[in-house]
Steps between C-alpha positions, in 0.01 A plus 500: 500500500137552635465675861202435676395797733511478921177609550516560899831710431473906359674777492868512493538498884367147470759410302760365770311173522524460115894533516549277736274225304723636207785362694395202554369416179749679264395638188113549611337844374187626696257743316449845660113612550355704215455869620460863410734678277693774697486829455780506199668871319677479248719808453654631251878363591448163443414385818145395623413662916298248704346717751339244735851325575710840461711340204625600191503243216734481217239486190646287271679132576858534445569443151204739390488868476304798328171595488265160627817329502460437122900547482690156482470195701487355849768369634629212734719539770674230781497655819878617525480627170130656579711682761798590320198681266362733765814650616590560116164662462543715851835581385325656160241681703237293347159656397683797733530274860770360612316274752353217264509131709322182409165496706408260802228193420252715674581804300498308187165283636332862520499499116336173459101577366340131474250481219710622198751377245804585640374582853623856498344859406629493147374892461764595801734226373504389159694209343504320806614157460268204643808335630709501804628831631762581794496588843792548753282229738712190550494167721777384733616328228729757375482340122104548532292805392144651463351553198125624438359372175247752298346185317369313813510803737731254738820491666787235448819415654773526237893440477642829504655437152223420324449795267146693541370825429512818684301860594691718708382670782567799776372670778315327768789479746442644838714789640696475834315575787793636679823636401625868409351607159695649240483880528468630140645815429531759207194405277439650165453503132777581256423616136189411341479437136229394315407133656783431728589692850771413758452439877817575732486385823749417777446217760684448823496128462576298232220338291224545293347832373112459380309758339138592349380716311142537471272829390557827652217531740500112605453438890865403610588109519616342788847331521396184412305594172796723413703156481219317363434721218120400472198693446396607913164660529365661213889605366623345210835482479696611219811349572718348734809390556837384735877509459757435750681761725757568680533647833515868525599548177249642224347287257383611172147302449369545108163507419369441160158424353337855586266721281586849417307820670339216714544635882622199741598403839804330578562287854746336638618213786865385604464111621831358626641190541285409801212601326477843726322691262473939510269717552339556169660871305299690300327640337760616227246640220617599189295490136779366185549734239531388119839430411707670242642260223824578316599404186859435325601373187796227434764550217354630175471212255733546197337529128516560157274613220387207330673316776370196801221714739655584819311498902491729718438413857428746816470370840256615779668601823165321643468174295262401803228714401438259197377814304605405133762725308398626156720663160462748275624769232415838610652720237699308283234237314668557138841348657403196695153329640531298837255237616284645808600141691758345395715806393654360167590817354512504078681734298320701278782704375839617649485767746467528870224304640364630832276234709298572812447216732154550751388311782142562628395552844197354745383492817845479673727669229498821327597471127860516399643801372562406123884448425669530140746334314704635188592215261716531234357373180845479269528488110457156366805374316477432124761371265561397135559207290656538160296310215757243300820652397434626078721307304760800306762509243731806407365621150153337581187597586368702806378309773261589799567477837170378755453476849235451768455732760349561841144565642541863473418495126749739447621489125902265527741703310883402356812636435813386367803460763718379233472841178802331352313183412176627535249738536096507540239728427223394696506156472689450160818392540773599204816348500845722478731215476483120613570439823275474827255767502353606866147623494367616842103467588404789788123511617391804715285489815188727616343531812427181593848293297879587548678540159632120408832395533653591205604178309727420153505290206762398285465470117775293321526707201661225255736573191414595226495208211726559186513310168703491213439507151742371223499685151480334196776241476804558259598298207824332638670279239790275602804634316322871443485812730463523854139641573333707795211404717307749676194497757268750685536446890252589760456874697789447743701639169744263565758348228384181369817301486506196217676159519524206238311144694689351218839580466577219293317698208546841590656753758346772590720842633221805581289475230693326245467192388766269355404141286732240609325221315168479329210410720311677736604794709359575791522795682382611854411851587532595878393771669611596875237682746535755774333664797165510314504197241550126537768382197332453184452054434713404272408457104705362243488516128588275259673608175593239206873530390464367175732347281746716278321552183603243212636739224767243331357177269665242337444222376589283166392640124309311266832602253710294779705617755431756830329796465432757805223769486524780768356871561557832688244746555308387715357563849660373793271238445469403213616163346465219295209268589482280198764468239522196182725492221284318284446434150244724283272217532417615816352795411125460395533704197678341171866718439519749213487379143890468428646565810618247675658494905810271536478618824207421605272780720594603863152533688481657856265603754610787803333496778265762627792702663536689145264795482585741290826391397695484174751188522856513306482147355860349360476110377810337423509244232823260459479570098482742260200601390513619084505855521137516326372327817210723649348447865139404416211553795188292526208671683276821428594810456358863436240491174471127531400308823504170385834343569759514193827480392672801451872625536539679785648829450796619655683173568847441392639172431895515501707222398891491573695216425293175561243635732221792503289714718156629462430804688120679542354664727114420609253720738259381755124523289732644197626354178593131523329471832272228400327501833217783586599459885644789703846398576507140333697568193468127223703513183540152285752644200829386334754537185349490203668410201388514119523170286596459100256295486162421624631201612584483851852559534626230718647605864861417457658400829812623652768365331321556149481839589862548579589271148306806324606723632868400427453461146327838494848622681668350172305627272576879604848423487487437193293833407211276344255751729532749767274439837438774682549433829212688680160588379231712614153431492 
């Protein structure tokens, strides 16, 4: 909205016939006249004195604050809440009054400066808004206010809750002009430290207690700039301030903001309720001294070597001062280090670590006497982990024992818990017996590391492993002796107990073995186990029962009839493996000149079971042989290796009645043994007979025999020739 300016109307006393246009028009706005800035001082509290109008100007719009008002933002207020605001800031003593009010249109028109963007003096009051600012003014419309605008430099009629900006305001009100004034009474200055003082004084009416305090020396103010608190003259003020008060009873007034060995003046005014204000007291001089800060330290942080850093914190007894607190290590820098600001301490070894805390002085505070703190750096912790358990066996080889140890470096060393089972030497483990050997690790500290926990490992120390091993197997023959098995067990010395897997062939009882049939035998050997071996496995060992050697033949002559051929002699072994009663054909070499073999020849082969042995042959012949019969051999013998006939000496062929027996004996590899092999004994040989003639006698049969041999009967009896009835070759 433009305003257009009245030019016949200036100054704010002209201002009535502006309001009542205002209220006839409404929302009009009127322009104040440009004009000189006032006389503005802007002290050191916040608050800017105008000394032309006698008021005293909060600096900043609320919302704002610190140094040019750089600090935040403005704010808006309605008009109830706008008042709800001051008394919360009166309450707080606010920039140290407790008199703040919202200013009049006139007041607030004093601030308007035409000309400039906003239409203020932005040096005296920066961050001004160019928008529409407060004032208590009002209209008989009670929902109607006054607001002055810093864009336009006019004033508006506003609904009171309409939110707008505000700047505070004091001072300027006029005392009573009659009335009894407050009588102040016992005036004077408590302790002084550094920048702060407190003024007592009693009043004998309730109300408001104003003081000033300006340089020692100043002329004295009058009542009304005590309250004011603005520059008077050529005294700048240092600061003022106001706090309620009761009625004759002291009231403690603080003032703050002062500079140390700096001499001042301090004055002061009683205004009651009525606005009766004292007679000004004072002078109270007095010059601050620097104040002494004191220093304490919290609980001492908790550490380890090698550990988390710990803090330490100290507090000032005068965290006002704003003097910074610093750390350090005085004495003991080869324990611990501490950072000068923050005061993260770090461990350097373990040990006591002693810390000084400092806090520096200035122009109000003397330095703080440096405190100490003792922290107690403790031995790390370190511990051990056993490498992989060895893998051990009673008997066995050593095995070595590892572990890991702590930071200390110190060397891990072992012991057995468990001698029985076990022992060590350093870290070779030897086992005693099986079983579960315990090895303990242990790993000493030093300065800075306790000695680790001591911790165990356990060994399984297995069994020992046994075997068995069989002897040579027996020779077991089915219908011979019983024979004995034996075996070599393993180091638990242990028996090694036998049983037959085939009792169908043989039974075993201890060590001896018994053929039940021919076949295979086989035999187990077991071995039990104790504390330090396992049981031996199980072997088994087969052993041939062989048939009963064959030491009978028979068979049928070529003279007729059954014949049987059998030996003794021999081995336990030793039998018949091929026999024939065949005719002398068989043999390969033509029969003697003259002889002839009615007979036939009994050939036989022995097995391999014969070594060494000289066989007792008998063959039995169902005739009579003539007594000049001779048992012929066919093979080599000594002087003449090719094969031959040849009578065999030592045989004797007996006849009695109608049959006859040959009897010889014949050694393995000896005479008669027609076959070089060690223990195979071969003999082809029969009855020889001599002939009349060269003409082959023909082999009479059986019953031709017996004819002959009845007629030869007769013939003795009748003494035509004697026989002889045995003859020896």
């Amino acid at each position: 909205m433009s305003c257009s300016p009245l030019p016949l109307l200036h100054g704010p006393a002209l201002y009535t016939g502006r309001r009542l246009l205002a209220a006839l028009l409404g929302s009009v706005c009127f322009v104040a006249p440009a004009g000189a800035a006032a006389p503005y001082v802007v002290q050191s509290n916040g608050t800017v004195a105008d000394t032309s109008h006698e008021l005293v100007w909060d600096r900043c719009s609320l919302g704002q604050s610190g140094s040019n008002c750089a600090t935040g933002a403005a704010l808006t207020y309605s008009l109830p809440n706008a008042k709800t605001e001051v008394t919360t800031r009166n309450s707080a003593r606010y920039l140290g009054y407790t008199d703040w009010r919202l200013p009049s249109q006139t007041e607030l028109q004093y601030l308007v400066v035409m000309g400039i963007a906003p239409m203020i003096d932005q040096e005296a009051f920066p961050g001004t808004v160019a928008d529409h600012y407060k004032t208590l003014s009002g209209s008989t419309n009670p929902y109607a206010e006054l607001v002055v605008n810093f864009g336009s430099g006019g004033f508006y009629y506003r609904d009171t809750g309409q939110p707008h900006y505000v700047r505070l305001v004091r001072s300027g009100q006029p005392f009573a002009s009659s009335g009894s004034t407050p009588v102040v009474s016992a005036v004077g200055l408590g302790s002084t430290s550094g920048t702060g003082t407190t003024l007592n004084a009693t009043s004998s009416a309730a109300g408001t207690g104003y003081w000033l305090v300006v340089p020692s020396g100043s002329s004295a103010p009058s009542a009304r700039q005590v309250v004011d608190g603005v520059t008077y003259g050529t005294v700048s003020t240092v600061f003022g301030g106001s706090a309620p008060m009761g009625a004759t009873t002291a009231t403690p007034f603080g003032i703050t903001g002062l500079v140390t060995d700096t001499a001042y003046d301090a004055y002061f005014v009683a205004v009651d309720a009525a606005l009766n204000a004292s007679a000004v007291s004072g002078p109270l001089s007095f010059t601050p001294t620097r104040a002494n800060q004191t220093l304490s330290f919290g609980t001492a942080p908790s550490m380890v070597f090698g550990g988390a850093t710990g803090t330490v914190t100290a507090t000032s007894a005068s965290p006002n001062s704003g003097n910074p607190l610093s750390y350090s290590v005085p004495s003991t820098t080869s324990v611990c280090s501490v950072n000068a600001n923050s005061g993260v301490v770090m461990a350097l070894a373990a040990g006591t670590c002693t810390v000084a805390a400092n806090q520096a002085g200035d122009s109000n505070y003397n330095p703080a006497t440096p405190v100490t703190q003792d922290i107690l750096i403790g031995k790390a912790s370190q511990s051990i982990t056993f490498n992989t358990a060895p893998s051990m066996m009673y008997g066995g080889a050593t095995a070595t024992v590892g572990a890991t140890g702590g930071a200390s470096g110190m060397a891990v060393s072992f012991s057995s818990q468990t001698p029985s089972v076990c022992t060590v030497s350093g870290s070779t483990v030897a086992a005693v017996a099986a079983g579960t050997c315990m090895v303990a690790a242990n790993q000493e500290g030093d300065s800075n590391y306790n000695p680790a926990t001591p911790v165990t490992q356990d060994i399984l120390i297995a069994k020992a492993s046994q075997s068995i091993t069989f002897n040579t197997a027996p020779s077991v023959m089915y219908g011979g002796a019983t024979a004995t098995v034996g075996a070599t067990g393993g180091a638990s010395g242990l028996a090694v107990s036998f049983s037959s897997q085939t009792p169908s062939v043989c039974t075993v009882s201890g060590s001896t073995v018994t053929a039940v049939a021919a076949g295979t035998c086989t035999v187990a050997a077991d071995q039990a186990g104790n504390a330090n071996y396992s049981d031996a496995p199980q072997v088994t060992r087969a052993i041939t029962v062989a048939t009963a050697p064959i030491t009978t033949a028979s068979g049928s002559a070529p003279g007729g009839g059954a014949v049987t051929a059998s030996f003794t002699g021999g081995s336990a072994g030793c039998g018949y493996q091929t026999t024939g009663f065949n005719p002398v054909s068989s043999v390969p070499g033509a029969p003697p000149a003259g002889v002839a073999f009615p007979q036939g020849v009994f050939a036989f082969v022995t097995n391999a079971q014969c070594a060494g042995n000289t066989l007792d042959i008998t063959i039995k012949y169902p005739q009579a042989l003539p007594a000049d019969a001779k048992y012929y051999k066919f093979g080599p013998e000594a002087g003449n290796p090719t094969p031959h006939w040849y009578v065999l000496s030592g045989a004797v062929i007996t006849s009695t009645g109608s049959t006859s027996e040959v009897r010889f004996s014949i050694t393995d590899n000896g005479v008669g043994d027609s076959d070089p092999r060690v223990g195979v004994i071969a003999d082809p040989g029969g009855p020889g007979v001599l002939t009349t003639t060269t003409t082959a006698v023909p082999t009479l049969g059986e019953w031709s025999l017996m004819l002959l041999m009845g007629l030869m009967g007769l013939m003795a009896l009748l003494g035509i020739s004697g026989i002889r009835a045995r003859r020896m070759l």
